[in-house]
C-alpha positions in Angstrom: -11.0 -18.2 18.7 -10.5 -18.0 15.1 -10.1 -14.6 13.3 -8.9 -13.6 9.9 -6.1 -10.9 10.9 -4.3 -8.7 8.5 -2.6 -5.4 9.3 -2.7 -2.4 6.8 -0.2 -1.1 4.6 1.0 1.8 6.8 2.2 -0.2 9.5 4.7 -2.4 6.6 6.3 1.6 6.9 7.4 0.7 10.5 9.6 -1.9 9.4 11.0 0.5 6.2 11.6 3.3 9.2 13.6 1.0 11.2 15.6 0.0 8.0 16.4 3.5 6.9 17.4 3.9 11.0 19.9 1.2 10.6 20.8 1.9 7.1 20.3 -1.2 6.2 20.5 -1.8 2.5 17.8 -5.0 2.5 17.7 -5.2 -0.9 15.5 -7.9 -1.5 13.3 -6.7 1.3 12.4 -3.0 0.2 10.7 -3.7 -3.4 8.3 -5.8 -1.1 8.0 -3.0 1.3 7.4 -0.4 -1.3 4.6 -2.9 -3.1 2.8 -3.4 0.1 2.9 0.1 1.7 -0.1 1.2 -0.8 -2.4 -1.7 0.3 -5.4 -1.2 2.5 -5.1 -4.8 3.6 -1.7 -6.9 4.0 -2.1 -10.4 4.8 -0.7 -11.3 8.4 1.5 -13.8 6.9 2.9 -11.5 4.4 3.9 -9.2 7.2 5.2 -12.2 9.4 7.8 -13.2 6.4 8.8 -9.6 5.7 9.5 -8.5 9.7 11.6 -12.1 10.2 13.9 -11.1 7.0 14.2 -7.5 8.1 15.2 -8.1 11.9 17.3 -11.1 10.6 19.6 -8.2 9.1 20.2 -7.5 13.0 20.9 -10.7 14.7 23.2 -9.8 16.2 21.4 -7.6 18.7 18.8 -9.2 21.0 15.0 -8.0 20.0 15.2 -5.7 17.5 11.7 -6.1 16.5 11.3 -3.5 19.8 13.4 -1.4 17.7 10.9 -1.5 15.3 8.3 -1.1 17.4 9.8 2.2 18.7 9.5 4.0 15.2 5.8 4.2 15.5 4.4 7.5 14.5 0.5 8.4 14.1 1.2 7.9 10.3 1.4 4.4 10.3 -1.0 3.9 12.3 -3.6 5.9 10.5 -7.0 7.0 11.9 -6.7 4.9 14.7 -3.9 6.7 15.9 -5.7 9.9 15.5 -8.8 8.6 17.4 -6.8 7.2 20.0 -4.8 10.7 20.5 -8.0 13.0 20.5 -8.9 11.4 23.9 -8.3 13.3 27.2 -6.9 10.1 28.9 -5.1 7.1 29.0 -8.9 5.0 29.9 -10.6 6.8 26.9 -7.9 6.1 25.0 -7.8 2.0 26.2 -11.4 2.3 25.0 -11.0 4.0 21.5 -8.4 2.0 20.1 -10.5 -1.0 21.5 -13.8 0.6 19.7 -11.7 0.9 16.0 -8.9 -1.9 16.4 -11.0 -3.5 13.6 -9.8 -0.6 11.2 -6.1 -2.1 12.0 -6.0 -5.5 12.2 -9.3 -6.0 10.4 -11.1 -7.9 13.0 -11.9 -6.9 16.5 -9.7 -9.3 19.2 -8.9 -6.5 22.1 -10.2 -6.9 25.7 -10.3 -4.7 28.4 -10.6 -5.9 32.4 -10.3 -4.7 35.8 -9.7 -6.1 39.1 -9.4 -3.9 42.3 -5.5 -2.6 41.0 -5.2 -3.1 37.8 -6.1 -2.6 34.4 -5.7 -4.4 31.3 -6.0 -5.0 27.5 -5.3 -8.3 26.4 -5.6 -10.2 23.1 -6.5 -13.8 22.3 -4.4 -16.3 20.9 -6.0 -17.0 17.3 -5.1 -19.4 14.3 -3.9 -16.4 12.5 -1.7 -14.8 14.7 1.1 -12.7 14.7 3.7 -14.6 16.4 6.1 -13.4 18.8 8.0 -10.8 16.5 5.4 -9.4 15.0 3.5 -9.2 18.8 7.0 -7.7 20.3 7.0 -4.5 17.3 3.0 -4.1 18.3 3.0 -4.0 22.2 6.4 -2.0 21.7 4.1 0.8 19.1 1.5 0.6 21.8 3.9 1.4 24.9 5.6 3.7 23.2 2.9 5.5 21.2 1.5 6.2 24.8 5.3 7.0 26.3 5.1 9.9 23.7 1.8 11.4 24.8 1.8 11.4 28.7 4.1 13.5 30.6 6.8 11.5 33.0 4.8 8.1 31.6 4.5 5.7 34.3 5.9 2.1 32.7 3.0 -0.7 32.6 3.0 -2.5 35.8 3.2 -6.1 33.4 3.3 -7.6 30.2 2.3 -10.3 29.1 3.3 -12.6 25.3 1.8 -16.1 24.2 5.4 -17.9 23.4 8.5 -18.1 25.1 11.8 -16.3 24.2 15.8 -17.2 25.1 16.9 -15.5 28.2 18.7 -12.6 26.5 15.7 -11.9 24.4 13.4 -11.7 28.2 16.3 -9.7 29.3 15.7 -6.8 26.3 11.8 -7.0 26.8 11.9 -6.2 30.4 15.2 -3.7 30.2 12.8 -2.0 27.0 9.1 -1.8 29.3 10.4 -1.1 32.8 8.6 -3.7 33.9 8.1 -8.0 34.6 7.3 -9.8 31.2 5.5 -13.2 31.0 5.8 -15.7 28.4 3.6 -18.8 27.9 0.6 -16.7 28.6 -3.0 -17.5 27.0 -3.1 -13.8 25.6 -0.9 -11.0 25.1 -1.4 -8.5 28.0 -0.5 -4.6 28.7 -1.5 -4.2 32.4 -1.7 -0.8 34.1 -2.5 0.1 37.5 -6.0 1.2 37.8 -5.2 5.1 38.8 -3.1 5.3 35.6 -6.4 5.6 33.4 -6.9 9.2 34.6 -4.0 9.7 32.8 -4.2 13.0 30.8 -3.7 12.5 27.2 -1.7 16.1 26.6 -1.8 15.8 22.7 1.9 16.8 22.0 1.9 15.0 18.9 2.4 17.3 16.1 0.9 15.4 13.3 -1.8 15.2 15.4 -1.7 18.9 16.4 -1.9 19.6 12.5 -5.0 17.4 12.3 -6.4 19.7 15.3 -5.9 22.7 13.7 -7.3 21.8 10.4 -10.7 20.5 12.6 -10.6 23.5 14.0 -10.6 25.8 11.0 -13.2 23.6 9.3 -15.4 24.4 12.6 -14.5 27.8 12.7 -16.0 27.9 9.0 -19.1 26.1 9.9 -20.0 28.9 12.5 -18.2 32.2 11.6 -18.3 34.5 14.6 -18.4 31.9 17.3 -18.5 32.9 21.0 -16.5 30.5 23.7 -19.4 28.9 24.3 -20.2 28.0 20.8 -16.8 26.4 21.2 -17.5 24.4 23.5 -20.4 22.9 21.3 -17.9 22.4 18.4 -15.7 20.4 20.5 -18.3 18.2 21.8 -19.9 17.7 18.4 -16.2 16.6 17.1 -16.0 14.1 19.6 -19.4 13.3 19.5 -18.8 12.5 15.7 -15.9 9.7 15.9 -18.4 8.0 18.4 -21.2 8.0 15.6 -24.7 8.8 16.5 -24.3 12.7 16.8 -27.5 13.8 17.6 -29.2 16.8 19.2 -30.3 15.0 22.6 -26.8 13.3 22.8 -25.1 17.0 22.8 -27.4 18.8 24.6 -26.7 16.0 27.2 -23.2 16.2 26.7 -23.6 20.3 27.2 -24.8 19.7 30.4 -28.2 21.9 28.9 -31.6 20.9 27.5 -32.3 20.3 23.7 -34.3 23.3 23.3 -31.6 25.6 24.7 -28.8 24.1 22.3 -31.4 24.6 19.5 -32.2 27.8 21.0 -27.9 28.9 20.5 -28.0 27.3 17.1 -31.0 29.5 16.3 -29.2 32.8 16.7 -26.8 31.8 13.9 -29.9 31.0 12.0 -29.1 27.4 12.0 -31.2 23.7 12.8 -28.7 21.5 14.5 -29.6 19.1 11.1 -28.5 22.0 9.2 -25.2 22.8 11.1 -24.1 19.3 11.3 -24.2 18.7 8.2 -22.3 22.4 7.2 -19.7 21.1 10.2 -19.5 17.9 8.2 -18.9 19.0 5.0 -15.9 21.3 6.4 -14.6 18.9 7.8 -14.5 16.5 4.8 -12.4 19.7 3.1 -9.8 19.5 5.4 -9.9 15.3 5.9 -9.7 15.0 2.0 -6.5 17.1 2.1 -4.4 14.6 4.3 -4.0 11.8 2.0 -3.3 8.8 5.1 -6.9 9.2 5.6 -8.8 6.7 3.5 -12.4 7.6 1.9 -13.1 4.9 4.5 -11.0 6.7 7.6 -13.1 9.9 6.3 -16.6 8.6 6.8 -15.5 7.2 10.4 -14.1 10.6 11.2 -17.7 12.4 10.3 -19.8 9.6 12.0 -21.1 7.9 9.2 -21.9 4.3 9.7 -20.2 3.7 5.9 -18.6 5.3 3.5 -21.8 5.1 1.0 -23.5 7.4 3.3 -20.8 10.0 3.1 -20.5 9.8 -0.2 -23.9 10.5 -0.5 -23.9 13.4 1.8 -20.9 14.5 0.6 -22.5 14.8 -3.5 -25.9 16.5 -1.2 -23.2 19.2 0.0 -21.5 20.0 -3.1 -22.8 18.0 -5.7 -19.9 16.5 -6.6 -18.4 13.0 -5.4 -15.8 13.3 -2.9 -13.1 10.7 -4.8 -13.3 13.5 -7.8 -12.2 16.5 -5.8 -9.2 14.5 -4.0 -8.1 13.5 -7.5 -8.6 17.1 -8.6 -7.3 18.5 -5.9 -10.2 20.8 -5.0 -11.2 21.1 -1.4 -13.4 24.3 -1.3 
């Protein structure tokens, strides 16, 4: 399967992390670093050559590219981490990151299967792949991005990479997952046993607690004086706004109640749902605009716009101003 992969200029941060861990001078290496780190897109071979004259700073260690790996943080990650954190477990999750992986690598590759035990998500071998180092410092982000989310994590029952490795390399992998890895495979695979995606997802994270708190103010904002039911409804339209499509019937549904008694609860604020979706939304977009990982692109995602066109042409509706002029001015309110 061909696909044009690239990663984004956050995740180049992992690699200037695990430098500043080892204090590693790499002065060659860090100009490249800083010039990249800006860029929305970072070509996959640009990121292949940079990672292969970082970890050769460390040769003599086997598989420091799981080192590398290990420094993950939401940060460089970017919305996708935060979408993948909000869920309540480690299925939903499996399914969000394979909903938005195209926000990361540019291109959607990830699977997900189930047999009677187990379940996986696996990519493809494509003419523009990663190769083995750069596939080592993403499975080890992935394992360990979920390591640092569920309590007493359970390791992945396999793993699975598309080249082979020397035997003190297979030694690390395994001695870093907990768990059998396979080389020579036709995809790159995290396998779980099938109970583990009940998981709870306990959101310990505390950038991600920060991004929680500010969606929660914005909400708060939208409908001052808000009962624990009306709670409830702001938590499902939050959710319901990442998945896109945030409609009456869907959160009524979701509510476990009919659309004309959710319009019935709006009512007594003096609100239409139109009209307190799009005050929840424009909230929101305060707070988003203030966290400056989030794209103008990451924003529009965030509020369930199909493209960042239509939120900036909701956004001007709102306030009547464009959103890219009050994050250069710095005014959110």
């Amino acid at each position: 399967m061909a696909s044009v992969i690239r990663v984004t200029g956050a995740w180049t941060g992992l690699l200037k992390d695990w430098l500043d861990q080892q204090k590693l001078e790499a002065e060659t290496l860090r100009p490249q670093l800083a010039r990249w780190s800006t860029q929305d897109n970072v070509p996959v071979e640009v990121w292949r050559r940079m990672l292969a004259d970082g970890l050769a700073l460390a040769r003599h260690r086997p598989a420091p590219e799981l080192e590398v790996g290990a420094c993950v943080t939401p940060r460089h990650v970017g919305v996708l981490g935060y979408l993948v954190l909000a869920t309540d477990t480690l299925g939903e999750a499996m399914l969000a990151y394979q909903r938005y992986e195209t926000l990361f690598y540019g291109t959607s590759l990830a699977e997900i299967g189930n047999t009677e035990s187990e379940a996986e998500i696996r990519w493809p071998a494509s003419d523009n792949e990663l190769g083995q180092q750069a596939d080592g410092v993403a499975i080890a982000a992935l394992v360990t991005f979920l390591r640092r989310q569920i309590d007493q994590p359970p390791p992945p029952s396999g793993i699975s990479f598309l080249h082979d490795v020397d035997s003190q390399t297979a030694r690390a992998y395994e001695t870093f997952f907990g768990c059998p890895v396979t080389w020579n495979d036709r995809y790159v695979r995290v396998r779980f046993p099938l109970e583990y995606l009940g998981l709870p997802m306990p959101r310990r994270d505390p950038t991600l607690r920060r991004l929680l708190d500010r969606q929660a103010r914005a909400m708060l904002q939208a409908l001052p004086q808000s009962s624990e039911s009306d709670r409830q409804m702001q938590r499902v339209v939050l959710r319901m706004l990442s998945d896109g499509e945030p409609t009456l019937a869907r959160a009524a549904a979701a509510m476990h109640m009919s659309p004309r008694t959710l319009q019935r609860r709006l009512a007594r604020h003096g609100l239409s749902w139109q009209q307190w979706l799009d005050r929840s939304r424009e909230q929101l977009a305060h707070q988003y605009l203030e966290d400056p990982s989030l794209t103008l692109a990451d924003i529009a995602l965030l509020l369930g716009f199909s493209e960042q066109s239509a939120f900036n042409r909701a956004y001007r509706r709102w306030t009547g101003r464009s959103p890219g002029r009050d994050r250069r001015q710095g005014f959110t309110g």
